[in-house]
N, CA and C atoms as a LAMMPS dump frame, in Angstrom:
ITEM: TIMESTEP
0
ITEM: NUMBER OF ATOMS
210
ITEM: BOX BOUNDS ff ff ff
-5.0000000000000000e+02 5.0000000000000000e+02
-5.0000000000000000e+02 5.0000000000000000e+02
-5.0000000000000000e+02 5.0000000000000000e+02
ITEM: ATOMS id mol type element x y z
1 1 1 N 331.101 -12.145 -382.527
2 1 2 C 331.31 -11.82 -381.132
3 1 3 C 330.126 -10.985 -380.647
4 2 1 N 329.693 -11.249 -379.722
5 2 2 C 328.739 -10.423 -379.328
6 2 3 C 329.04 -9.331 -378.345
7 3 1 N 327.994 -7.941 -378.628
8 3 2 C 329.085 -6.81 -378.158
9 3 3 C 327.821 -6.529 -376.921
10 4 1 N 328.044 -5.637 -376.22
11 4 2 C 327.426 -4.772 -375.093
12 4 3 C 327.737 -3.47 -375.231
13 5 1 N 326.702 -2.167 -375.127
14 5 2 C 326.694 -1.016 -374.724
15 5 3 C 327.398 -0.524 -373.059
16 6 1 N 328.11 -0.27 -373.053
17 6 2 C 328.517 0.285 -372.31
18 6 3 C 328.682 2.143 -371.946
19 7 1 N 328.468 2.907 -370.474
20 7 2 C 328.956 4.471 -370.682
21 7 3 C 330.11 4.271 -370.162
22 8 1 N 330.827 5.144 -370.63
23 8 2 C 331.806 5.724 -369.852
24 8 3 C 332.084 7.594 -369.817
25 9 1 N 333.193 7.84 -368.6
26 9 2 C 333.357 9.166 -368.755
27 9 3 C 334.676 9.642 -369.631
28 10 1 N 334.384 10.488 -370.413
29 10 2 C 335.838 11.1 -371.208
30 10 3 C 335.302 12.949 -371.446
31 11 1 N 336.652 13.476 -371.312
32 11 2 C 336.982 14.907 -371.466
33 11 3 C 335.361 14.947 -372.549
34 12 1 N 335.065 16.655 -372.505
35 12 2 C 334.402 16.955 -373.314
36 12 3 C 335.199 16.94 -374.578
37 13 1 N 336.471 16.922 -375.368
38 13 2 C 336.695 17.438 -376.13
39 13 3 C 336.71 15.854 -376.784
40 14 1 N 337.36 14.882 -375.798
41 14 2 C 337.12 13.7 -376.817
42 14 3 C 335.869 12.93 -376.98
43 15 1 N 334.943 13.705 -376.337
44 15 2 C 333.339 13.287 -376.131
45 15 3 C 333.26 14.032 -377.857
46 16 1 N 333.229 14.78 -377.884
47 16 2 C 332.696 15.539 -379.285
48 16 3 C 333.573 14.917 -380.12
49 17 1 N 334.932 14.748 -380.436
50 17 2 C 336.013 14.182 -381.421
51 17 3 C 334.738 12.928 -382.048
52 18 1 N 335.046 12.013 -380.686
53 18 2 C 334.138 11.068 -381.393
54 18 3 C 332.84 10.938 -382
55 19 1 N 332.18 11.913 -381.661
56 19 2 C 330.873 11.954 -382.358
57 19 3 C 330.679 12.817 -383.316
58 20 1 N 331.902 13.075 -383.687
59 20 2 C 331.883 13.796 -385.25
60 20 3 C 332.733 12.822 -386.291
61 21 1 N 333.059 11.976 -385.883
62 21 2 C 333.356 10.826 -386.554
63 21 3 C 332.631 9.774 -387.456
64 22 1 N 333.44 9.84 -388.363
65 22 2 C 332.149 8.838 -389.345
66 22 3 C 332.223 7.41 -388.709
67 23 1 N 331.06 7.464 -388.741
68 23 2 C 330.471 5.376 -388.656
69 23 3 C 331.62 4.744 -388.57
70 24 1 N 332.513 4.728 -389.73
71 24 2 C 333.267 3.699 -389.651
72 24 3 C 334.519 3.72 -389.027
73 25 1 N 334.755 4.984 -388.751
74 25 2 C 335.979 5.813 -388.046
75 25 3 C 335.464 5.171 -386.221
76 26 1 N 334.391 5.637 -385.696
77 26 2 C 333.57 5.251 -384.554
78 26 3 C 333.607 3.463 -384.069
79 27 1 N 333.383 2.809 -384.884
80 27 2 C 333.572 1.504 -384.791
81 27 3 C 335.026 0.829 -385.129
82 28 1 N 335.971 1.392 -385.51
83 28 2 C 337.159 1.157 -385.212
84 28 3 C 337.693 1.565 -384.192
85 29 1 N 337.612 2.861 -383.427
86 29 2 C 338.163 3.116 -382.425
87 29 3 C 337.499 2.122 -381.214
88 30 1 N 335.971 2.009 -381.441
89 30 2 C 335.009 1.072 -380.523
90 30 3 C 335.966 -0.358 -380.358
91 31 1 N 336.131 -0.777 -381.07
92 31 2 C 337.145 -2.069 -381.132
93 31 3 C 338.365 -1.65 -380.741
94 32 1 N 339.238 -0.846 -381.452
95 32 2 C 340.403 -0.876 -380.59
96 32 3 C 340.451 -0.603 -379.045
97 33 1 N 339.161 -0.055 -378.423
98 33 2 C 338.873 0.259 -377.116
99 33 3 C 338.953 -0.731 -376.452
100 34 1 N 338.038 -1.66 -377.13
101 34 2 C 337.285 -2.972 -376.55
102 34 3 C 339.011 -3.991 -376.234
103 35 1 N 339.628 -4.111 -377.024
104 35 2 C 340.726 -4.757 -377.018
105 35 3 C 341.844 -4.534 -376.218
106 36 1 N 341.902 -2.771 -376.159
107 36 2 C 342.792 -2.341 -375.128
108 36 3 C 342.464 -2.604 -373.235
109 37 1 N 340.914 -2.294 -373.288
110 37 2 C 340.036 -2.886 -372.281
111 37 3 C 340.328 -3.729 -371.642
112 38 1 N 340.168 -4.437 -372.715
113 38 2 C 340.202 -6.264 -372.301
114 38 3 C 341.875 -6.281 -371.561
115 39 1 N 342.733 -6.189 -372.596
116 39 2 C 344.61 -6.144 -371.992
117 39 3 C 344.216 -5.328 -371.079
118 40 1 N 344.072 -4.586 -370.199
119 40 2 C 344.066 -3.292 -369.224
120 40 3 C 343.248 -4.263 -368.321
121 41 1 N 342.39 -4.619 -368.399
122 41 2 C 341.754 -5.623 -367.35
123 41 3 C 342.505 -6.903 -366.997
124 42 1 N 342.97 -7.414 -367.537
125 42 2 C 343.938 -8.421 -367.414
126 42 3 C 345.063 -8.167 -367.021
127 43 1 N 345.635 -7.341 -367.636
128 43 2 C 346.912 -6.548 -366.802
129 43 3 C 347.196 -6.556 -365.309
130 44 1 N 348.279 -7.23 -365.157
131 44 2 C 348.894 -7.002 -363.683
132 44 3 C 349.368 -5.152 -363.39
133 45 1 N 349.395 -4.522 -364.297
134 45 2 C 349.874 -3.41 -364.308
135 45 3 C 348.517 -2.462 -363.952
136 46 1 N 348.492 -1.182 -363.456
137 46 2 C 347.849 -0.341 -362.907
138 46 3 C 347.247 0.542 -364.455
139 47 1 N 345.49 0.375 -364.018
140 47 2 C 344.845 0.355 -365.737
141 47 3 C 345.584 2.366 -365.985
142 48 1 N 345.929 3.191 -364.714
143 48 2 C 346.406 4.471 -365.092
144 48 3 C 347.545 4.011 -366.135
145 49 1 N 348.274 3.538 -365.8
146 49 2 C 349.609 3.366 -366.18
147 49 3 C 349.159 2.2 -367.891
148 50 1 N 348.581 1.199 -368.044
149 50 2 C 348.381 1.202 -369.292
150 50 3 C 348.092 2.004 -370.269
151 51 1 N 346.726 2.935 -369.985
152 51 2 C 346.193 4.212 -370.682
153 51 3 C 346.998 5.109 -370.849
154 52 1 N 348.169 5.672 -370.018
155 52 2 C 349.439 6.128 -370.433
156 52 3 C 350.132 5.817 -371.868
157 53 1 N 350.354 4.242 -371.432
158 53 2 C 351.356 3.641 -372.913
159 53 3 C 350.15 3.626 -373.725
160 54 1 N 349.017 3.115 -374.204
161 54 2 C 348.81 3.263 -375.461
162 54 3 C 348.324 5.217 -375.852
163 55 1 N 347.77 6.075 -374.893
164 55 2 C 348.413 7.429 -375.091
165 55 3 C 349.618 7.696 -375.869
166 56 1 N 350.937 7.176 -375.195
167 56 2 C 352.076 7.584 -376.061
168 56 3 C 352.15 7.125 -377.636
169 57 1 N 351.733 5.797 -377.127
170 57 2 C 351.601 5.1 -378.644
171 57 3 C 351.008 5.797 -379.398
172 58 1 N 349.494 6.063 -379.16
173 58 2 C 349.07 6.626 -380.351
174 58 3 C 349.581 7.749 -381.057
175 59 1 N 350.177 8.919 -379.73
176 59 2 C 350.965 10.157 -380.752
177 59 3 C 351.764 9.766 -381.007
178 60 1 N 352.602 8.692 -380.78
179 60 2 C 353.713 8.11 -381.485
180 60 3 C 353.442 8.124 -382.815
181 61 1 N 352.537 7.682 -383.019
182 61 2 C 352.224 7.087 -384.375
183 61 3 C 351.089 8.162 -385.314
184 62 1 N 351.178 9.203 -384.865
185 62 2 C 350.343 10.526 -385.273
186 62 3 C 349.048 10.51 -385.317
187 63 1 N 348.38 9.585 -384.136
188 63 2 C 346.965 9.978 -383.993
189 63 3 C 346.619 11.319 -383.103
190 64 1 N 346.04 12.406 -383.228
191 64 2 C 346.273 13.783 -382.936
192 64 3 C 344.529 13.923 -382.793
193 65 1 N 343.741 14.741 -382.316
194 65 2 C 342.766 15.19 -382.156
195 65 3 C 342.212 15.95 -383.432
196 66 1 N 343.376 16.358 -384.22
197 66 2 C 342.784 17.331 -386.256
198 66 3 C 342.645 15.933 -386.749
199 67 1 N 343.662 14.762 -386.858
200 67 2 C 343.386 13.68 -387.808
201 67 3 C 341.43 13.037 -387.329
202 68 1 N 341.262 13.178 -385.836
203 68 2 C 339.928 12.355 -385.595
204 68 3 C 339.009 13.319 -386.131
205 69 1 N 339.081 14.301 -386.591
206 69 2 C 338.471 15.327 -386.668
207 69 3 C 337.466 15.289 -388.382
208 70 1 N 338.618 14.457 -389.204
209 70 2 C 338.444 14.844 -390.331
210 70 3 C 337.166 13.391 -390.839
């Protein structure tokens, strides 16, 4: 698949989370981005209101700001 650089804006705190992340930690979240993206663009639903649900999801499922950390 061929990818593109893209910026975007995020909090300072998850600006730094991610760039203390190893390589391979960084390119998984890069993909799960890319994928959520993609559904959120396609979405009949309002992209606030997607970024919400996978938000919940993830602390659902104990992704926390100490786990990106490590």
């Amino acid at each position: 698949m061929e990818t593109k650089t893209i910026t975007i804006r995020v909090n300072a705190e998850v600006a730094r989370i991610f760039e203390e992340v190893s390589e391979e930690q960084r390119r998984k979240i890069e993909a799960l981005f890319s994928l959520k993206l993609g559904d959120a663009t396609r979405s009949k639903r309002p992209l606030e209101e997607v970024m919400s649900v996978i938000s919940r999801n993830a602390q659902a499922r104990g992704l926390t700001p100490e786990i990106l950390d490590r």
